[in-house]
N, C-alpha and C positions, 0 to 999 in steps of 0.2 A: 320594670328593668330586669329584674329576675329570673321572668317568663323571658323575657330576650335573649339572656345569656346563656338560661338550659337550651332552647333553640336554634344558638348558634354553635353551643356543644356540641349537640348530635353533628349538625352538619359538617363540622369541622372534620369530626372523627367518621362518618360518610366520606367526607372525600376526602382526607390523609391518610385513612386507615388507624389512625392513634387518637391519642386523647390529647389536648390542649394542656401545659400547665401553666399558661403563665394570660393574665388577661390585663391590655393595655387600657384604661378609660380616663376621662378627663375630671378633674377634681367637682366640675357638677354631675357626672354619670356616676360618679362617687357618691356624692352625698343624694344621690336619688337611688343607691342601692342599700345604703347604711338605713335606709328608711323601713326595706324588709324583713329586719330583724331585730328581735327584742332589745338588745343590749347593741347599738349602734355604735358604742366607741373601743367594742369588741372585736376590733380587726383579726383575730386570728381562727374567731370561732366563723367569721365570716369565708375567709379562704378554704378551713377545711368545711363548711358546708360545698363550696364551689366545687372541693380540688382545685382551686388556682389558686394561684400567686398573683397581685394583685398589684401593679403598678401606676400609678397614677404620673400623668405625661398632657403637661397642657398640649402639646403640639396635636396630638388625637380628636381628631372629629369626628367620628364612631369609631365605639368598641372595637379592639382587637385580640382575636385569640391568637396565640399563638405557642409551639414547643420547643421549648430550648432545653429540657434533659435529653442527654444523649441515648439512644435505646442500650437495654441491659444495664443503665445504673453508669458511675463515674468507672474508669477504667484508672487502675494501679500507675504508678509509674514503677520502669522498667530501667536497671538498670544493663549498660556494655559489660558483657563478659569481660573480665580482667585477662589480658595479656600473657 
């Protein structure tokens, strides 16, 4: 599962140009990834080995990468010059 998901990285960022943050699998593509890592109930050392962000989504029948940070980071809000 691991080897799947480095694999589908490259190709992602091949053909978008960016990187993926955020990866959609199904609560068994879950528990078949939590199997390659020492500490399995370590969700977070999981995502930063990825770089994703890790959503779990019965509706998914394969893995999905995908980017939802905007490029350059969140942008400020702005306010209307006063009057």
């Amino acid at each position: 599962m691991l080897g799947c998901i480095h694999a589908m990285t490259r190709e992602y960022e091949k053909v978008h140009g960016s990187r993926p943050d955020l990866l959609r699998i199904n609560h068994a593509q879950f528990e078949r990834l939590r199997r390659h890592f020492s500490d399995p109930d370590d969700v977070e050392t999981m995502m930063a080995v990825l770089n994703l962000t890790i959503l779990i989504s019965q509706d998914v029948v394969d893995p999905v990468l995908m980017r939802i940070a905007r490029p350059g980071g969140p942008r400020p809000l702005t306010r209307a010059a006063p009057r």
